[in-house]
C-alpha positions as CSV (number, residue, x, y, z in Angstrom):
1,X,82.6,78.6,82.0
2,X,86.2,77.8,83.4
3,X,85.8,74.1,85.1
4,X,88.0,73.5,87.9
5,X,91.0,71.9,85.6
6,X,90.8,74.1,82.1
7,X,93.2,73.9,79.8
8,X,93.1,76.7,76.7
9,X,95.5,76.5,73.8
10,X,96.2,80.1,72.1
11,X,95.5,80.8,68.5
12,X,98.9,80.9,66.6
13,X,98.1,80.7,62.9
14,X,99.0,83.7,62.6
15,X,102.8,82.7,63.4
16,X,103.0,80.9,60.3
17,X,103.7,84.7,58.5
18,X,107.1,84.7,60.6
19,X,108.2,80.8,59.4
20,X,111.2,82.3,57.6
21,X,113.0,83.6,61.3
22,X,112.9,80.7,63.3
23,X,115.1,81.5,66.1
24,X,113.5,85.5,66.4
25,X,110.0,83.6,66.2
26,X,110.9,81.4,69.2
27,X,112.2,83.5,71.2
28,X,109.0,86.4,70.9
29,X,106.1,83.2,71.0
30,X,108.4,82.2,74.9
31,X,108.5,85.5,75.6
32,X,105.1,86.2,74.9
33,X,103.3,83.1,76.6
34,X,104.9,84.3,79.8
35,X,103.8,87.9,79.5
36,X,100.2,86.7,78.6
37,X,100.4,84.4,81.2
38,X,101.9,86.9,83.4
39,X,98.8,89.5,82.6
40,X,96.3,86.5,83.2
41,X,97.6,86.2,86.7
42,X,97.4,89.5,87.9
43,X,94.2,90.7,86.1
44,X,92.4,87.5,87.9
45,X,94.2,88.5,90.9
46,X,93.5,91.7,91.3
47,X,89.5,91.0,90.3
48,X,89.3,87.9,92.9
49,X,90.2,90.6,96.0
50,X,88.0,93.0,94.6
51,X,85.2,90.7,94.1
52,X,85.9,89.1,97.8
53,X,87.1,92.4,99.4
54,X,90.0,90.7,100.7
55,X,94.1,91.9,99.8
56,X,96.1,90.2,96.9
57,X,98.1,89.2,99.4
58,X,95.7,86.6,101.1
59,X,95.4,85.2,98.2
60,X,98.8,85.4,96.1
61,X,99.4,81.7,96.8
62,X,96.8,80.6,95.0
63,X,98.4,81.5,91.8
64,X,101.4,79.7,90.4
65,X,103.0,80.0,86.8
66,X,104.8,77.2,85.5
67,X,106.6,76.2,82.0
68,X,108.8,79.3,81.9
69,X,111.4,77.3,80.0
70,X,109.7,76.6,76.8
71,X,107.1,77.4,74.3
72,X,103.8,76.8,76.5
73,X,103.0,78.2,79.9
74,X,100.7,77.1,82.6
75,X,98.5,78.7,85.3
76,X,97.2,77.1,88.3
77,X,94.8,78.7,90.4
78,X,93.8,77.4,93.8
79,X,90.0,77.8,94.5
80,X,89.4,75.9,97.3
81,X,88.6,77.5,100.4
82,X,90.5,80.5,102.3
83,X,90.6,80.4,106.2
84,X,89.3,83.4,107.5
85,X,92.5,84.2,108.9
86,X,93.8,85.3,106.1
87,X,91.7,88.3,105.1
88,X,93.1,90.3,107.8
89,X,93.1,91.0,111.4
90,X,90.4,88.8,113.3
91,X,88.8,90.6,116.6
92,X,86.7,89.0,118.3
93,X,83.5,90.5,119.6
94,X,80.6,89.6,121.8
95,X,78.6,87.6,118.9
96,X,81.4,86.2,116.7
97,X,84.3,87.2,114.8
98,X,84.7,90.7,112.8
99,X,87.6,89.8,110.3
100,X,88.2,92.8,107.3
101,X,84.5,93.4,106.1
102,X,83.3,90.2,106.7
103,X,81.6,89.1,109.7
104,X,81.5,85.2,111.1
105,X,78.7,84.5,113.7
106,X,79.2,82.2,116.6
107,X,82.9,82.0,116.0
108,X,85.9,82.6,117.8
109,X,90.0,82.6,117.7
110,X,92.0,80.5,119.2
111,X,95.6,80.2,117.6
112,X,95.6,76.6,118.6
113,X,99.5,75.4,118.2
114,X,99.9,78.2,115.1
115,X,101.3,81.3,114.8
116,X,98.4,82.6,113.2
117,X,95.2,83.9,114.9
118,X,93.3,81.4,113.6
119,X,88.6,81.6,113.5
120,X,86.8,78.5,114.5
121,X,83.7,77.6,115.0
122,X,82.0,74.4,117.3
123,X,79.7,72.4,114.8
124,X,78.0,70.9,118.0
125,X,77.7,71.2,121.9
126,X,80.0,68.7,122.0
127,X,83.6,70.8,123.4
128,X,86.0,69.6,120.9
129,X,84.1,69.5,117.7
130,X,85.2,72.1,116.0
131,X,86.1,73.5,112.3
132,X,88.3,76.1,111.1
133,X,86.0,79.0,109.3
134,X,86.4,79.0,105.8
135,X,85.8,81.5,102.5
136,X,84.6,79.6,99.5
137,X,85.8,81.5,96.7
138,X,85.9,78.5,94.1
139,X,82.5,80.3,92.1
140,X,83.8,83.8,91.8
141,X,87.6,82.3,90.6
142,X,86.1,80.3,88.0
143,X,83.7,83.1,86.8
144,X,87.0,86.1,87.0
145,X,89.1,83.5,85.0
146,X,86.2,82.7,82.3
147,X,85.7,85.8,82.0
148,X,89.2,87.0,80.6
149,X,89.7,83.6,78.8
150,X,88.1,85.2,75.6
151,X,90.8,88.3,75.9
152,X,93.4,85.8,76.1
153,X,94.3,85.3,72.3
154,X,94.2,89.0,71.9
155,X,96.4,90.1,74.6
156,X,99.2,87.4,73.6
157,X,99.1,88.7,69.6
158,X,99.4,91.9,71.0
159,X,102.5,91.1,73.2
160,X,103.8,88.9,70.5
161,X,103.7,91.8,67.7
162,X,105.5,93.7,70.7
163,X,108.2,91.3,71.2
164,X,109.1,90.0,67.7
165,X,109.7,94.0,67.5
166,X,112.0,94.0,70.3
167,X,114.1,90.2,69.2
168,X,114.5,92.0,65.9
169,X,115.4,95.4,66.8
170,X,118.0,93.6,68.9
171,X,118.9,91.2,65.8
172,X,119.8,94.5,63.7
């Protein structure tokens, strides 16, 4: 499984058939990594709302690609825990908060010096201990992105084979 901080390095013997074009070879492997990296994002994307029932868009800032310079690409993923807030539209109602398809007991909104509508809930009777309701989603991200880690070497031969194409078509 996908630990928190996994790094994966992509199978590229194959390259070594394509030594004799340098420059065409770096620009399709650059070209490629972001495309595969590019996939990798939305694919785990897309399967993290699906799996939480919650929009892309609550959670599109959890995914960042970096290294779009050079030869190797990076993904980070943010899996610690959404606020509620972020799902959707909070309402309140008479025994907690109702918030997209998920519903928090006991809790209530307050926007408390924020824009947002933000859900809380009081961890004691004590009036001012309170915590901001939270989605963990740090289990299902890990499981959506070990999932497709296998598929990653496949999908960047395919792009590269559809690249090189491309750089040499252009070349001619």
């Amino acid at each position: 499984m996908a630990g928190p901080s996994s790094t994966m390095a992509i199978d590229t013997a194959f390259l070594n058939a394509f030594e004799h074009l340098p420059n065409e070879l770096a620009k399709a492997v650059r070209r490629s990594a972001q495309l595969t990296n590019r996939w990798l994002r939305a694919i785990t994307m897309a399967e993290l709302g699906v799996e939480l029932q919650i929009s892309s868009k609550a959670i599109n800032t959890r995914f960042r690609s970096y290294g779009r310079g050079g030869q190797s690409t990076k993904l980070w993923i943010g899996i610690r825990d959404v606020g509620v807030h972020r799902l959707g539209r909070p309402v309140q109602t008479a025994h907690g908060v109702e918030v997209g398809n998920h519903f928090f007991p006991g809790a209530f909104i307050n926007p408390m010096q924020s824009s947002d509508l933000l859900v809380w809930r009081r961890r004691s009777k004590v009036r001012t201990d309170i915590e901001m309701v939270r989605l963990d989603i740090s289990d299902e991200a890990q499981a959506i992105v070990a999932a497709y880690l296998p598929q990653v070497n496949r999908k960047f031969r395919e792009l590269f084979h559809r690249e090189f194409r491309h750089v040499l078509s252009l070349t001619q």
